[in-house]
N, C-alpha and C positions, 0 to 999 in steps of 0.2 A: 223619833225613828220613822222613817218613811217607810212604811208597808204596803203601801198601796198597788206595789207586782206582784204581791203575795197574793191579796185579797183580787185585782184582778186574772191572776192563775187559775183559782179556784172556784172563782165565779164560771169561767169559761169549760174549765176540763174536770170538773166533780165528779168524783168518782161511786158515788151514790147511786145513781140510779142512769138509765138513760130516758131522758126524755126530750118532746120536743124542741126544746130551747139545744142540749149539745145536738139535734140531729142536723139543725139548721146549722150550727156551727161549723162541724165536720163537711155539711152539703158547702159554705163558704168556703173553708179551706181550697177545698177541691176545685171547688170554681177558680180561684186564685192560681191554685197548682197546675191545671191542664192550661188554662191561659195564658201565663208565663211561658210556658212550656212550649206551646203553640208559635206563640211571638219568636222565642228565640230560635226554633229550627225554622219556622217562615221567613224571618230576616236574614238568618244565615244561607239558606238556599238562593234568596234574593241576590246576598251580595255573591256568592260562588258564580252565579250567572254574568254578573257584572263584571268579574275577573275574569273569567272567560273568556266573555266579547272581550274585554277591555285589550287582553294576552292577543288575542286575533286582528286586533285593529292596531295594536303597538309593534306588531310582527313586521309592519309594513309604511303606519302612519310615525312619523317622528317625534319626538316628545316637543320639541318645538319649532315653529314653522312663522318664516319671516316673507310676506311680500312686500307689493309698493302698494301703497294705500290710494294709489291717484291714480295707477293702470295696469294695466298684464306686464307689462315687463320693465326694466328698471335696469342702471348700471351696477356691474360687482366694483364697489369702492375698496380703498385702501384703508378707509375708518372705520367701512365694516366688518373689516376681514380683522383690524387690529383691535376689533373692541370683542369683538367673538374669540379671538385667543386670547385676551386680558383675564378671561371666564373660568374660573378654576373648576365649576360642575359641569362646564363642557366637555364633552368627549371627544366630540367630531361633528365638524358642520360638514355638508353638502350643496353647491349649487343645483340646480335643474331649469332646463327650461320644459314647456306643457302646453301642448294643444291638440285640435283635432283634427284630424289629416285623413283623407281617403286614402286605403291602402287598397291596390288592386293585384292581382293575380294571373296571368294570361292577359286574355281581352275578357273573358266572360265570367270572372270573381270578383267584385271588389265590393267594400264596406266603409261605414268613418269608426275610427277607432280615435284612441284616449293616445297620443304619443309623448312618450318623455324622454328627455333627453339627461344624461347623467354623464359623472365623470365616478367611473368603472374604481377607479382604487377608492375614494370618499366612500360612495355608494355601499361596496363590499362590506365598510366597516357600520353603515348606518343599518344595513339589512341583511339579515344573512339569507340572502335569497340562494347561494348554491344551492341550499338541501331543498329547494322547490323546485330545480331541476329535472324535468320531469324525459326531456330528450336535448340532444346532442349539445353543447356548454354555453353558459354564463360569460359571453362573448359579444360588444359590441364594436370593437376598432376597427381600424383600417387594414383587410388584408388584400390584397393581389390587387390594391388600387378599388376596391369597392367596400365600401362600410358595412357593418353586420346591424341584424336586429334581431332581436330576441323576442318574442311573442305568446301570447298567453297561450296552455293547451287549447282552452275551447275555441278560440280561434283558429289554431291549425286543424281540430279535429273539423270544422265548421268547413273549413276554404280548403280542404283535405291538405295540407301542406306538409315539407317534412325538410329538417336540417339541408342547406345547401340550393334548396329553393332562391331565385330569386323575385321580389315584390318591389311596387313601385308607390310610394307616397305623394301625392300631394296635398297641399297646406289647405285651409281654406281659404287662408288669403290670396295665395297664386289663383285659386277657381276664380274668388272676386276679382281680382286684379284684370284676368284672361278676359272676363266678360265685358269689362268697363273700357279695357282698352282694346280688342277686341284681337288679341294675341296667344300663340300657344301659348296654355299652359306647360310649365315647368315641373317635373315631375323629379322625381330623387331615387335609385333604384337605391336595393339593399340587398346582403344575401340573407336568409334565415339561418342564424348561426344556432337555436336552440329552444325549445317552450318551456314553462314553468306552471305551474302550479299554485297560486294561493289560496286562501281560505278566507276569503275574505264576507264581512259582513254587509260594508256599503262601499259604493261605488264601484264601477266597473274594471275590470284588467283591463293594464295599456301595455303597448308594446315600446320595448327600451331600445333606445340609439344613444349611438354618443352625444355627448355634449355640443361639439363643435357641429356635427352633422345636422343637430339641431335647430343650433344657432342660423344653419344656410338655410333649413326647411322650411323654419315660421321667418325668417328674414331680419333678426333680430341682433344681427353682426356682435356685438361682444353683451348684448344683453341678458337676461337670465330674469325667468319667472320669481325665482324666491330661491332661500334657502332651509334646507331643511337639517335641522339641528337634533343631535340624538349626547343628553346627559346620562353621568355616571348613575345616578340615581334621578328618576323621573316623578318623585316624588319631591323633587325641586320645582319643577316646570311653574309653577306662579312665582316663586322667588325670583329666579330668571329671569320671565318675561319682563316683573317689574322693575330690573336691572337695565335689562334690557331699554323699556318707555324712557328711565329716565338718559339714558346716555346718548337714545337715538332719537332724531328730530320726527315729526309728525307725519314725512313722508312713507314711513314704514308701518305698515299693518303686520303683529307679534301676535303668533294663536299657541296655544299651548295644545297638550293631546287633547284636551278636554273641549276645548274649541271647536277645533276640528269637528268634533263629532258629537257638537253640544245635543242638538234635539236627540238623539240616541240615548244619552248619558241620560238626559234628563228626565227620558221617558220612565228609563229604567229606575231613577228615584224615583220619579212620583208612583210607579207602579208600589214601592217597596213600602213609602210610608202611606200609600194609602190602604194595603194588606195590616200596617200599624193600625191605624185607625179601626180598621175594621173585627181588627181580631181580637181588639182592646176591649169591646161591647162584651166579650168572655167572662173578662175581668170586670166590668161594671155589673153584669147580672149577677156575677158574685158577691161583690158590694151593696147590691140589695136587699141580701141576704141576709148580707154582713148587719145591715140597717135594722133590720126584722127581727133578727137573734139578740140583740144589744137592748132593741127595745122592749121584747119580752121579759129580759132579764131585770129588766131598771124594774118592770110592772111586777113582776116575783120577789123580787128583793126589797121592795118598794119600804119593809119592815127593815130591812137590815141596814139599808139606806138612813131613814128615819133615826137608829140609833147609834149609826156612825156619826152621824152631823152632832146628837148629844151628846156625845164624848169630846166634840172639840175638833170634827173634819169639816176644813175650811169645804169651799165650792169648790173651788179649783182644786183641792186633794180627789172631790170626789170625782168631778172630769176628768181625773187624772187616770183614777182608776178603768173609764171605760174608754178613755182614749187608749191606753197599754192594751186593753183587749183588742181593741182594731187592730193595734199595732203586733201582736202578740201574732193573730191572724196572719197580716199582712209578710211578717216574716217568715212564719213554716210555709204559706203557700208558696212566697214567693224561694226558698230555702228548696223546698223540695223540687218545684217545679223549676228553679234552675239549674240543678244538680240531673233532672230528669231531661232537662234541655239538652245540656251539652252532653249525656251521653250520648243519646240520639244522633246526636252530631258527629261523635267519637263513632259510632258506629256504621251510620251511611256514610262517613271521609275515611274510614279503613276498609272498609269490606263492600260497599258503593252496593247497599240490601234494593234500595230500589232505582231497577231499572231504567233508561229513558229510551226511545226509539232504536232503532240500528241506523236508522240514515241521523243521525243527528252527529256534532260533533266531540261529543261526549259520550260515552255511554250507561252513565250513572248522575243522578243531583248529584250537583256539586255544594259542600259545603263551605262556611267560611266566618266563624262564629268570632265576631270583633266586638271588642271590651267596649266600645262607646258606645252601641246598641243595645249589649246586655245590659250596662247602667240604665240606661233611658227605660229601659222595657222593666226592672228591679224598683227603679227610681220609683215610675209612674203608679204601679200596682201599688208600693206601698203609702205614696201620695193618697190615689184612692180609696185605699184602705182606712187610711187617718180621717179621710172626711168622710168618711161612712160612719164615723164613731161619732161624728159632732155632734147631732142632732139625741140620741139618746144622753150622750153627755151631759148635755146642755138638761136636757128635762130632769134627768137624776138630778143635777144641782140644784135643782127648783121645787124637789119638795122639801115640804112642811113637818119638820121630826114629830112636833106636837099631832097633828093630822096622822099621821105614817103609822106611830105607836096605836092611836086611838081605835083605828077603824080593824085593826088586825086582830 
């Protein structure tokens, strides 16, 4: 009969007396329990911020994004329009062309702004840019024989402008073209059909035109920057892409959202596991503890030891016993303090207890408490927990019952 949970139960939580050996105990416990506890609201706020940005940058940025791998602009083919409908987790592609263009305002306003040029029914479906509609509509076609442009608030607030305005673009390559050959520049008027609003984290607002108007602007007659692709679920987008590499030849450069906005994403991991790391040192000083309390007990039992091995307990029954105690440890810290995590959790995602700035875009930590991090974070404690017992383990196996009895 295996007894050895019994015997380390009671070695750990005796109800006898308290002395230093259970205060060390209880002090490890606890070390375990705030630690745990720590790691899982610190990585859950991590990732709430992640989804955040990530909600703010996908508002705008496409789940996946196709250029040419060899230049700015490239032909819309007939292979790749039929390989992108083949695509059952596609939703909706988009063409656009993209560049940067002087837009001027009278004679005495003008800037180089970011212009994009889109096709208005795609577009609508890739972005729900109406509800950023900030003044007059979501508007860039052909009316009264002049094309519209749409432009970001701070830009109108900036060049004080206002629906109905009209502006005058030109490319940078008309400016180069003008100087080399020593020719008016070609300019492209617009009306201001409307401003908008986003919330963006990187890169700058541009101002939208149509597609074709576009195409006249940077000179790029039926060509097109890229397309921008938005799935039913974007938690495809590497499936995809690799669909994607394999069907389309080399000339295509495939970025997923993640892509796009790798050094960001990435920042934001390393920030989250290196808060891991850091906060794991919680859990190791408790494991020291853990080390100190196992080894006091081998040195106290050191008799009881002695007469377990003369009844016939192998080594390994009695490593047994103080490895269960690590382990014993390891699971109420790790028990309570993940029980004590995720209320935490439950409590700042219902009721948002603490605050964050008023100019920020949230007004509370965001939480976001995912099953693969509370493992890793349960996992590891209890890992460390286990190798905290080795070391006493191993020396309890190592005495001498003859010795053990005698000196007692």
């Amino acid at each position: 009969m295996d007894n050895t949970s019994f015997i380390a139960r009671r070695y750990l939580f005796s109800r006898k007396h308290i002395s230093l050996i259970s205060t060390l105990t209880y002090i490890s416990i606890a070390g375990v329990t705030i630690g745990t506890a720590l790691l899982i609201v610190v990585l859950s706020v991590f990732n709430g911020f992640f989804d955040v940005i990530k909600s703010l940058l996908l508002s705008y940025d496409p789940d996946i994004r196709i250029e040419s791998s060899g230049s700015s602009i490239f032909k819309e083919n007939q292979q790749l329009i039929d390989e992108l409908n083949s695509i059952p987790e596609i939703k909706v592609f988009s063409p656009y062309v993209e560049g940067k263009a002087l837009l001027s305002y009278r004679s005495d306003r003008s800037t180089v702004v970011e212009v994009k040029g889109i096709d208005t029914k795609q577009f609508y479906e890739l972005v729900n840019i109406e509800e950023s509609v900030t003044s007059g509509v979501f508007e860039v076609g052909v009316r009264n024989r002049k094309p519209g442009a749409v432009i970001p608030e701070q830009l109108r607030a900036e060049m004080m402008l206002k629906p109905g305005d009209e502006i005058a673009l030109l490319s940078a390559s008309g400016m180069r073209k003008s100087l080399t050959q020593i020719t008016v520049p070609r300019s492209f008027r617009f009306d201001v059909r409307g401003a908008y609003f986003l919330q963006q984290v990187a890169d700058g607002p541009q101002v939208f035109i149509d597609l074709k108007a576009a195409q006249r602007l940077f000179n790029s007659r039926n060509g097109i920057s890229g397309v921008d692709v938005k799935l039913l679920n974007n938690a495809d987008a590497s499936y995809v892409k690799s669909i994607l590499e394999d069907r389309l030849d080399d000339n295509y450069k495939i970025s997923t959202w993640y892509d796009l906005q790798k050094p960001l994403y990435d920042v934001m991991n390393l920030e989250k596991w290196g808060a891991y790391v850091i906060l794991m040192i919680i859990v190791v000083v408790a494991v020291l503890n853990i080390i100190g309390s196992l080894t006091m007990i081998v040195i106290q039992k050191r008799r009881d030891i002695g007469i377990l091995i003369s009844m016939g307990y192998s080594k390994s029954s009695i490593k047994s016993i103080f490895r269960k105690q690590g382990l014993f440890i390891g699971l109420i810290g790790c028990g309570v303090g993940g029980s004590l995590g995720f209320l935490l959790c439950w409590i700042q995602q219902e009721f948002g207890i603490i605050k964050l700035s008023s100019a920020f875009i949230i007004d509370a930590y965001p939480v976001d408490v995912r099953l693969l991090d509370v493992s890793i974070i349960l996992i590891g404690s209890l890992i460390l927990c286990l190798a905290a017992s080795w070391f006493p383990s191993k020396r309890a196996s190592e005495i001498q019952p003859a010795e053990a009895i005698r000196f007692e």
